[in-house]
C-alpha positions as CSV (number, residue, x, y, z in Angstrom):
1,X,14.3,28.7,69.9
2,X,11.2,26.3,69.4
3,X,8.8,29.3,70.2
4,X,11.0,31.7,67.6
5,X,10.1,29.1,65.3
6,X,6.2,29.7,65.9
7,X,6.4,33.3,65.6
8,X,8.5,32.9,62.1
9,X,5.5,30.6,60.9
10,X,2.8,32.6,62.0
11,X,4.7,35.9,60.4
12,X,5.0,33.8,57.3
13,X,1.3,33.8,57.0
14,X,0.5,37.0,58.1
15,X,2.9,38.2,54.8
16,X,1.3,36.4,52.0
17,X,0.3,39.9,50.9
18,X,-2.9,41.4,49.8
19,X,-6.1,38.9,49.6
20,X,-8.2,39.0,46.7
21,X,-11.5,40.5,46.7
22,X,-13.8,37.2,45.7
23,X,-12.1,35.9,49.1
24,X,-15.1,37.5,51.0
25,X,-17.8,37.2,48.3
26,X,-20.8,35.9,50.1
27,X,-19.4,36.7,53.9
28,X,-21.8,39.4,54.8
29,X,-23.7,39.5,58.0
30,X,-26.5,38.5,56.3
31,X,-25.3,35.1,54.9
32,X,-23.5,34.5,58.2
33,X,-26.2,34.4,59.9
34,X,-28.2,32.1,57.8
35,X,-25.6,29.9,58.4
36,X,-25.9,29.9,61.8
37,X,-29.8,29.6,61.7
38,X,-29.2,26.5,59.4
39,X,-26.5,24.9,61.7
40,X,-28.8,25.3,64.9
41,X,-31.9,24.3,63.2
42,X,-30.0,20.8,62.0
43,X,-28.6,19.9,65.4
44,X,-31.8,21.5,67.6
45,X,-33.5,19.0,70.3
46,X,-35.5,19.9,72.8
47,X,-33.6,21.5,75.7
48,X,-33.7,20.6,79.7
49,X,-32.6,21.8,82.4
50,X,-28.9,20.8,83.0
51,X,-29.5,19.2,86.5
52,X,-25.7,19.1,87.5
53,X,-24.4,16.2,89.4
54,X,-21.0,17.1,90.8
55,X,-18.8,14.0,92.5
56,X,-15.5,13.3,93.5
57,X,-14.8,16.9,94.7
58,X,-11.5,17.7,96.3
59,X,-8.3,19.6,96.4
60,X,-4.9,19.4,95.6
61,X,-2.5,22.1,96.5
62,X,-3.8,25.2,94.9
63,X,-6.5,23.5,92.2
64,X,-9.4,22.3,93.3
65,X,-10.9,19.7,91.3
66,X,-14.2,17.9,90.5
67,X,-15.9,15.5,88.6
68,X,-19.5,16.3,87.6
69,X,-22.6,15.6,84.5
70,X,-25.5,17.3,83.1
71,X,-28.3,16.7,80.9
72,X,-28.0,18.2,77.5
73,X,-31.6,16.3,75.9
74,X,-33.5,14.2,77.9
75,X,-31.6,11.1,77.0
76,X,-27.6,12.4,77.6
77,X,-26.1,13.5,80.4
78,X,-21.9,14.2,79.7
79,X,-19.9,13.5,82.2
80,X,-17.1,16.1,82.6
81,X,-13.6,16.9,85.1
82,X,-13.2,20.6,86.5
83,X,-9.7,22.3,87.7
84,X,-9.9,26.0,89.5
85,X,-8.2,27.9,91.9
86,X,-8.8,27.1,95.6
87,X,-8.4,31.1,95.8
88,X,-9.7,33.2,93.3
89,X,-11.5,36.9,93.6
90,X,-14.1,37.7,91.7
91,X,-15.4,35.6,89.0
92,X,-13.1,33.3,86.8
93,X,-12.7,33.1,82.9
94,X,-13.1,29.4,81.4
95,X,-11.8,27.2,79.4
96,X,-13.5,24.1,78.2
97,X,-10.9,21.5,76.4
98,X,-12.4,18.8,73.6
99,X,-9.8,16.1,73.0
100,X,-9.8,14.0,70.0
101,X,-11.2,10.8,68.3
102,X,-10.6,7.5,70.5
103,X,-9.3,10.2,73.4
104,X,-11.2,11.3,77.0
105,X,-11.6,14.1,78.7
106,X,-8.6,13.0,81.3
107,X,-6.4,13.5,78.3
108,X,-6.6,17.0,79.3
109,X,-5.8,16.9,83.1
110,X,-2.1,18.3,82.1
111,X,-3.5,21.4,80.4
112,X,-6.0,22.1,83.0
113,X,-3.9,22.0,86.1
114,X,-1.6,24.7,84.4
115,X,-4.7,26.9,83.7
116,X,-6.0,26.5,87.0
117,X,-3.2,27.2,88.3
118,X,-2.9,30.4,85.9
119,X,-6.3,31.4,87.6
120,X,-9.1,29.8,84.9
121,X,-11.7,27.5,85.3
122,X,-10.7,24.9,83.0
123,X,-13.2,22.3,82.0
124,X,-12.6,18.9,79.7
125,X,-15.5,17.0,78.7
126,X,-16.2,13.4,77.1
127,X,-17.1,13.4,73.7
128,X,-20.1,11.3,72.1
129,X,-19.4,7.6,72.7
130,X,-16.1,8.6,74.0
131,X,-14.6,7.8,77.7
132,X,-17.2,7.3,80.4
133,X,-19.9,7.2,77.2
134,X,-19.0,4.6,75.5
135,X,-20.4,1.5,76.0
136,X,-17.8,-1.2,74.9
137,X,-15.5,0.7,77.2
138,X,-13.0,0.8,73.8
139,X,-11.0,4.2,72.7
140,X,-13.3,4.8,69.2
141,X,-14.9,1.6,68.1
142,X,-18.5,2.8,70.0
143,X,-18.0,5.9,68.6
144,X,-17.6,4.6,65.4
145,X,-20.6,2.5,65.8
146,X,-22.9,5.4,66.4
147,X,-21.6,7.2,63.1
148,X,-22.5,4.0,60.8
149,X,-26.3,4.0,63.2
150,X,-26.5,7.6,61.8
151,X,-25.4,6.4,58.2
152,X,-28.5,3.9,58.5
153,X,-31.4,5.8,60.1
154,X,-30.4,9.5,59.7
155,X,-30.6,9.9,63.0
156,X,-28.0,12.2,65.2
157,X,-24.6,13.6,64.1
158,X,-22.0,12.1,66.7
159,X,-19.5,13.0,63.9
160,X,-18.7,16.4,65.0
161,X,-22.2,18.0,65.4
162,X,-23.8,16.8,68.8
163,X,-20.3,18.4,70.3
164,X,-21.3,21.6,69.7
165,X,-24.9,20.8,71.4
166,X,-22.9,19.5,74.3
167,X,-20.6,22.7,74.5
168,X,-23.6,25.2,74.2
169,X,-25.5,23.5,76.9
170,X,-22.3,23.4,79.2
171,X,-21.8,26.9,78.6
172,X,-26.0,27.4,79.7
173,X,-24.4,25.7,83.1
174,X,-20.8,27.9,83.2
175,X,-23.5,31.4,83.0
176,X,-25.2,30.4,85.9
177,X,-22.6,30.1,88.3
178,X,-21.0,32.7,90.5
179,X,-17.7,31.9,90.4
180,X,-17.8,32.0,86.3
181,X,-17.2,35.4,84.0
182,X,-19.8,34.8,81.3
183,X,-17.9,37.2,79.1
184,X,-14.4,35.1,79.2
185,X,-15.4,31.7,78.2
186,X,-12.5,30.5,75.5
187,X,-12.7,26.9,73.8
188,X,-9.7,25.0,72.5
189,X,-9.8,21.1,71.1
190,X,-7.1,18.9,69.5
191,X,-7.9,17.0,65.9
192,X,-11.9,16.0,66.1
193,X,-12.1,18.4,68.9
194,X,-10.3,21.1,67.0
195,X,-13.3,21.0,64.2
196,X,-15.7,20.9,66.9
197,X,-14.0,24.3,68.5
198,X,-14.3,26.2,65.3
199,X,-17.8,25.1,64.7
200,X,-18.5,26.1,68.0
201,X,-17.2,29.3,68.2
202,X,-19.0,30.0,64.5
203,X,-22.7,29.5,66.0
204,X,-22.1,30.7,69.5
205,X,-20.9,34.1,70.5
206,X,-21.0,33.0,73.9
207,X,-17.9,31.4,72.7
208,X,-15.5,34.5,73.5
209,X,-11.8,33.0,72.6
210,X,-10.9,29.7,70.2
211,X,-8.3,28.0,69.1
212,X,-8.8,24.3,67.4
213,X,-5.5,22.2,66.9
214,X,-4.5,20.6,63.9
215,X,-8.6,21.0,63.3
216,X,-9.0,23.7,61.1
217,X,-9.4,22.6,57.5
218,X,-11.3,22.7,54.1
219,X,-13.3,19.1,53.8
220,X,-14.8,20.5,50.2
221,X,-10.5,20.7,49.0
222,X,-9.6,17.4,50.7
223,X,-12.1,16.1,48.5
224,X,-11.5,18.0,45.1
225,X,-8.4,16.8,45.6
226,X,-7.9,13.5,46.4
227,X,-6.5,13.7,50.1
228,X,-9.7,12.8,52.0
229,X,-8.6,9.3,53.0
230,X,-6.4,11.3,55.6
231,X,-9.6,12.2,57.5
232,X,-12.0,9.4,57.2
233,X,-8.6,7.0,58.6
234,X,-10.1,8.4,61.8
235,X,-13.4,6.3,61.6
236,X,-12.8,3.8,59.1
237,X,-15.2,1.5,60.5
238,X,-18.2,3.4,59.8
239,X,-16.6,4.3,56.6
240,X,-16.7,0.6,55.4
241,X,-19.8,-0.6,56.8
242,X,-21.5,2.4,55.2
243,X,-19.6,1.0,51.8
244,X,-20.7,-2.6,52.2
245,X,-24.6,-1.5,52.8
246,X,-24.5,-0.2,49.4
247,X,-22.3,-3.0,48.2
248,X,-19.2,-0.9,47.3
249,X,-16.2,-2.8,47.9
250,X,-13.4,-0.8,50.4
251,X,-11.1,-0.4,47.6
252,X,-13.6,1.2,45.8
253,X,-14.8,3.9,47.8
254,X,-13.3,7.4,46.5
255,X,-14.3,11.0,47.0
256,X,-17.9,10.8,45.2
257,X,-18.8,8.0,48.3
258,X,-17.6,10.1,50.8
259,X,-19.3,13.2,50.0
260,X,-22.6,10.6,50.0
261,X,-21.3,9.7,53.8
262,X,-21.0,13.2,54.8
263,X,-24.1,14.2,53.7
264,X,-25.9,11.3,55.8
265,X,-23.2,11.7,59.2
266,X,-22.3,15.6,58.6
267,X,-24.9,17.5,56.1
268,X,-22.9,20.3,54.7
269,X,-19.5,19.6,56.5
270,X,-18.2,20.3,52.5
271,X,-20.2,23.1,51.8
272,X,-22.2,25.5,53.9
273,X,-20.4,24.5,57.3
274,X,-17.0,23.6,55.6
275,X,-13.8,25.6,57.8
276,X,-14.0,28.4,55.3
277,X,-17.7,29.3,55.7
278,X,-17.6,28.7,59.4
279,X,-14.5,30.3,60.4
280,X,-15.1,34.1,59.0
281,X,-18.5,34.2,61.4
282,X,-16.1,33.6,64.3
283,X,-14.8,37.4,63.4
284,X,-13.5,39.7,65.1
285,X,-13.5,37.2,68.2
286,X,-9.9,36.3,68.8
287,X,-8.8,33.1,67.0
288,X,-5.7,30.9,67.1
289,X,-5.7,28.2,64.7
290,X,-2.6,25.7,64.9
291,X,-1.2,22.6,62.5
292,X,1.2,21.1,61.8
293,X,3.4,21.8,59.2
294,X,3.4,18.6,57.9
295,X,-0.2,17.3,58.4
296,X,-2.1,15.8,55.8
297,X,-5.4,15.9,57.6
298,X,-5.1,19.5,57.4
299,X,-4.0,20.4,53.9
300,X,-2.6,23.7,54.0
301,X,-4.0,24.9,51.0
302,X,-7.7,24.4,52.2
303,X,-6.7,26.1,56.0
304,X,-5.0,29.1,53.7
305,X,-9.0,29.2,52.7
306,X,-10.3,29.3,55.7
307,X,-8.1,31.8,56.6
308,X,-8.4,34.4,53.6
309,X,-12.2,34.1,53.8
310,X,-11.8,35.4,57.7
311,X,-8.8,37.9,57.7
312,X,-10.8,40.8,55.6
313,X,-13.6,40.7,58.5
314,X,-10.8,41.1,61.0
315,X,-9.2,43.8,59.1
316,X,-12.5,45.6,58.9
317,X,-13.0,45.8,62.3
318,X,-9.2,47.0,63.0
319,X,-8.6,43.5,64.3
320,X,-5.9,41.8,62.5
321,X,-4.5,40.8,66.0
322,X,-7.5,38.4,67.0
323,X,-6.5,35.8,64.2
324,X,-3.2,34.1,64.0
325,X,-2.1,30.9,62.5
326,X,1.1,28.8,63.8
327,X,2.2,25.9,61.6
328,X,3.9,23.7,64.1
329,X,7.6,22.6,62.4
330,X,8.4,19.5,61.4
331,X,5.2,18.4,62.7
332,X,2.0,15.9,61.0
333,X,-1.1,14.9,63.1
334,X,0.1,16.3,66.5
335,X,0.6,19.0,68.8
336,X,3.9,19.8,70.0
337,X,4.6,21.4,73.8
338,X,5.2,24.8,72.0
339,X,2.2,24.6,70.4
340,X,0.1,23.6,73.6
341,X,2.0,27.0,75.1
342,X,1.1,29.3,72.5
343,X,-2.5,28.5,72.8
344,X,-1.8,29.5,76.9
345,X,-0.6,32.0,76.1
346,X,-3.5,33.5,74.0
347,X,-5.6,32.8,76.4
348,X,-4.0,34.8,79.0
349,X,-3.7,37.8,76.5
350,X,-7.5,38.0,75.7
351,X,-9.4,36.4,78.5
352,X,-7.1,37.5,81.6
353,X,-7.2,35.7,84.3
């Protein structure tokens, strides 16, 4: 009954009828890949080599597992857990799992043993000043720390952006080995992870399959319309120290602050790489998006945006099938078993292990 609920959601949105015109108006190739080039130029560093370190390698039943790091600039190396098939012919399609703000990569052990056992590769990794990097050894205060350091020297994007550096140079490492199919690398992350999947996907072809939980969303509408104090509850701590270097007092900060904030932690996270800019260059590569019904993070207007700019690039390419939407029932800033099984099961259908 739970899953017949997800269909009926996701049929619901697949019937709001014909899209206007002006929903694509600006979407060609052309500005899509400008958008890229911008995105890449902001968060570029010089790369090295990714000098893998694995540890901790064993097996349980039919997964084997492992821990392992690489370098992804010459000053981080992210630590990261594996799960695969003992037995497996031929090479393996992937799937790398972000979890959210004040989680770890372990958060996603449960997910990754049913993949591997499924017949993926399935990779979690930490995120910014999150598990095995932070330093206070707390769930988000470090990370939180490092946003307000980029607030005050400009330097970095731990809020979102050096995420998707981390996934591009861990998918440099997945093309290089044998028992990986470069073509069938998919990418899912829950809440902070589920913006840093659709980002992802956006810049990086590589990036073959997505789906973001209770991620996708339209920053620009949260703050047109009052609702962006749902978001920035995440990392409040930056939030107000930014507010008190300028002398704002917390019950004083509104929307004009914040977009002052995002343009110091996340340039253009409202505009040019808001979720409806970003998620129409992820066409016609099969997408699952999925919220919850009832979550305020994720307003649904401004994920019908994102959306509506996307489905007429699918559509062009006789691919209405590679983007879905499931609003979870009943459900605010979470993700429910069924939803965690739908996403499965998209992977199966378009990467096949």
């Amino acid at each position: 009954m739970a899953v017949m609920r997800l269909r009926v959601a996701l049929l619901l949105w697949a019937s709001l009828g014909a899209l206007s015109a002006c929903a694509t108006e600006g979407l060609n190739a052309g500005d899509g890949n400008e958008t890229r080039a911008a995105f890449l130029k902001l968060i570029d560093r010089p790369k090295v080599p990714s000098v893998v370190e694995i540890t901790d390698a064993g097996e349980t039943g039919s997964v084997a597992h492992a821990h392992f790091t690489y370098a992804t600039d010459a000053t981080q190396r992210v630590p990261g857990i594996w799960a695969k098939p003992v037995k497996s012919a031929g090479r393996l399609p992937v799937v790398i799992m972000l979890h959210g703000t004040g989680g770890k990569k372990e958060d996603m052990r449960e997910q990754m043993e049913k993949y591997a056992q499924a017949g993926f590769f399935a990779i979690a990794i930490d995120g910014p000043r999150h598990g095995e990097r932070a330093r206070t050894g707390t769930k988000s205060e470090d990370y939180q720390a490092a946003i307000l350091q980029a607030w005050r020297t400009g330097q970095g994007h731990p809020l979102f952006y050096d995420t998707v550096w981390d996934v591009m140079r861990l998918v440099d490492y997945l093309q290089t080995r044998t028992d990986v199919d470069p073509a069938r690398i998919g990418l899912m992350g829950v809440s902070k992870g589920g913006i840093e999947t659709y980002l992802t996907a956006a810049v990086d072809p590589r990036i073959a399959v997505a789906v973001p939980f209770i991620g996708l969303e339209s920053f620009r509408y949260a703050l047109d319309h009052d609702l962006w104090s749902h978001r920035t509850e995440t990392f409040p701590i930056a939030l107000n120290g930014a507010a008190q270097d300028l002398g704002v007092a917390t019950a004083d900060i509104n929307a004009d602050f914040v977009r002052k904030f995002f343009d110091r932690v996340a340039p253009g996270i409202y505009g040019q790489f808001d979720g409806p800019a970003m998620t129409p260059l992820i066409a016609p590569r099969p997408l699952l998006a999925i919220n919850g019904e009832k979550d305020l993070r994720t307003p649904r207007p401004g994920v019908d945006e994102c959306l509506n700019n996307a489905q007429p690039l699918y559509h062009a390419a006789n691919a209405d099938d590679r983007l879905q939407y499931i609003a979870q029932p009943n459900t605010a800033h979470a993700v429910t078993s069924d939803g965690y099984q739908a996403a499965f099961e998209w992977f199966k259908r378009w990467l096949k292990p």
